[in-house]
C-alpha positions in Angstrom: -13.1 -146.4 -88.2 -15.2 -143.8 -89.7 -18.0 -145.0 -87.4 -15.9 -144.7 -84.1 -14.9 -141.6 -85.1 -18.6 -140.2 -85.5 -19.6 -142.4 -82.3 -16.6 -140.2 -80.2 -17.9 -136.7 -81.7 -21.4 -137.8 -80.9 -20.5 -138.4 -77.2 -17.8 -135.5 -76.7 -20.7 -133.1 -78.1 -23.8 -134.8 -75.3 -20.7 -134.6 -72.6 -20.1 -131.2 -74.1 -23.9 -130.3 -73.7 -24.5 -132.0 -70.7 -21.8 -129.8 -68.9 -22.6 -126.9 -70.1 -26.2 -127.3 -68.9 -24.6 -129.0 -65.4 -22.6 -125.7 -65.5 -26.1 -123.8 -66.3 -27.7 -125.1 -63.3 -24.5 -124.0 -60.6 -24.8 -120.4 -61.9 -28.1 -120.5 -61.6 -28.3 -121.5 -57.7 -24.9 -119.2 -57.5 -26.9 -116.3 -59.0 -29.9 -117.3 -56.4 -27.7 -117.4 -53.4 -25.7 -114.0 -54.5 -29.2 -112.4 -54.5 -30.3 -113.3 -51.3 -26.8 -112.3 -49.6 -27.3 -109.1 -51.6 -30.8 -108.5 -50.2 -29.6 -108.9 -46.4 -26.5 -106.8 -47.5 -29.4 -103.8 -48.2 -31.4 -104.6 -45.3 -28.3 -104.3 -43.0 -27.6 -101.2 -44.8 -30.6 -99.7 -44.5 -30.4 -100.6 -40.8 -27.3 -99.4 -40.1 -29.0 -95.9 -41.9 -31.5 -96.2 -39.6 -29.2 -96.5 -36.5 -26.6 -93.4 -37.9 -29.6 -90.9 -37.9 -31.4 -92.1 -34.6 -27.6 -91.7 -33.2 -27.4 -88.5 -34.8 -30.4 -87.3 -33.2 -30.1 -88.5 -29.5 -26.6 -86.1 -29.8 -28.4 -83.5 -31.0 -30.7 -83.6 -27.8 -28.1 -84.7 -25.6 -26.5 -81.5 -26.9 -29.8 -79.5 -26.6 -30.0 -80.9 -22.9 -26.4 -80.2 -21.7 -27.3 -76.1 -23.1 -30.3 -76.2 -20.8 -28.2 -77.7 -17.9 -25.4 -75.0 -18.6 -27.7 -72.4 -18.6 -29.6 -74.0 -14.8 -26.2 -74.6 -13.5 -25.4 -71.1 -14.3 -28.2 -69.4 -12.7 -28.0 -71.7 -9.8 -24.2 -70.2 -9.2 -25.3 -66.9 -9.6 -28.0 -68.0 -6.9 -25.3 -69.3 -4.7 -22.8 -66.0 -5.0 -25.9 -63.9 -4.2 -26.9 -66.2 -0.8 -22.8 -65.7 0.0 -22.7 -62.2 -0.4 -26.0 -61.5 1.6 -24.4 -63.7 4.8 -20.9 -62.5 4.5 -21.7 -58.8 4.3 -19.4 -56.6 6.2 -18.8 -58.5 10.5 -22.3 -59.5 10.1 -23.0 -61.9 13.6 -25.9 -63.8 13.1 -25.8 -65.7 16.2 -25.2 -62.2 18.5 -28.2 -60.8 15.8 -30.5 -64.2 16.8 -30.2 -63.1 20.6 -30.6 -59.6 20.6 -33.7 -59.4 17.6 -35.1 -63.0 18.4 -38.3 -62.6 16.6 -36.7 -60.5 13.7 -34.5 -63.1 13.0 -37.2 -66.0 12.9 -39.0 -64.2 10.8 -36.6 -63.7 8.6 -35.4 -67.2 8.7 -38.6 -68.6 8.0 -39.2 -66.2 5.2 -36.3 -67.6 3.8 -37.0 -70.9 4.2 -40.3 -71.2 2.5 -38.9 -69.3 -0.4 -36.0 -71.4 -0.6 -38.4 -74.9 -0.4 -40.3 -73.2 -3.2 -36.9 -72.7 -5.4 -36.8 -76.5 -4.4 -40.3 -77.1 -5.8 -40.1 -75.4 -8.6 -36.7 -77.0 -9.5 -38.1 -80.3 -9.4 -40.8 -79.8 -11.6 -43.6 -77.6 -9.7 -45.4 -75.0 -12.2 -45.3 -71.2 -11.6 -47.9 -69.6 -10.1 -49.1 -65.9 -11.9 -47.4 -63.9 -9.7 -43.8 -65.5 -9.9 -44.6 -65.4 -13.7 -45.6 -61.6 -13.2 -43.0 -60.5 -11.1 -40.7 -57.9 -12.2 -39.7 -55.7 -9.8 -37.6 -56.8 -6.4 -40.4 -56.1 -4.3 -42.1 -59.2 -5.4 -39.3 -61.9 -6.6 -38.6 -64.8 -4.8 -35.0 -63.6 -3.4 -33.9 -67.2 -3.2 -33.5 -68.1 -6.6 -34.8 -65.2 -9.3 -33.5 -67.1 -11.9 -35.8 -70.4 -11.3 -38.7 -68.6 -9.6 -39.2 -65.5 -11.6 -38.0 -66.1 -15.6 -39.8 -62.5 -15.9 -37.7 -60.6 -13.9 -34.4 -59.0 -15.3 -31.8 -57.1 -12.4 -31.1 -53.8 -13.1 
């Protein structure tokens, strides 16, 4: 009796050993997969980082390129009141004006014209030359659009 007694201590403690090693070995390959999961959970993070401050900074020039759109748009208006003023001034006829001073007002006209189709080049990307860079006094702006064609000339 004894003897059975030792033989079931003997094989509790190897069942005893044997699971704890069995048990061992499942938080070891728990541990490994835990570490992987946590190393995608920093790359995402770091990702997402990534993504936040690239996001960030496309609003901050989106912001930057709406002021400089605010500020074209503005001076294009101004443009615009300016042009209405100068054809609506006092019971101003342009077509009794056209047949009476024929070559005056083709001159004019085409005056006009090229400056405006400058204001166009300009607007879509054309550099300045010196002398719309130079120009400060009304004698030598582009009457069209001051505000695109000459950034150096301030109304009085």
């Amino acid at each position: 009796m004894f003897g059975s007694i030792k033989l079931i201590f003997a094989v509790l403690i190897i069942s005893s050993i044997a699971g704890a090693g069995v048990y061992v070995m499942k938080l070891r390959s728990d541990n490994a997969v835990l570490q992987a999961n946590q190393m995608q959970l920093e790359q995402s993070v770091k990702l997402q980082k990534e993504v936040i401050e690239k996001t960030k900074k496309d609003f901050a020039e989106i912001l930057d390129a709406n002021k400089q759109l605010s500020t074209l748009v503005a001076g294009l208006k101004k443009d615009v009141d300016d042009l209405d003023k100068r054809f609506n001034k006092g019971g101003r006829d342009l077509g009794k004006a056209s047949i009476e001073k024929p070559e005056l007002i083709e001159r004019v006209i085409n005056r006009g014209t090229a400056r405006a189709a400058r204001c166009l080049e300009i607007a879509s990307g054309a550099k300045h030359t010196e002398a719309e860079l130079k120009a400060t006094k009304k004698s030598e702006i582009n009457t069209e659009c001051p505000s695109i064609a000459n950034p150096s000339y301030v109304p009085y």
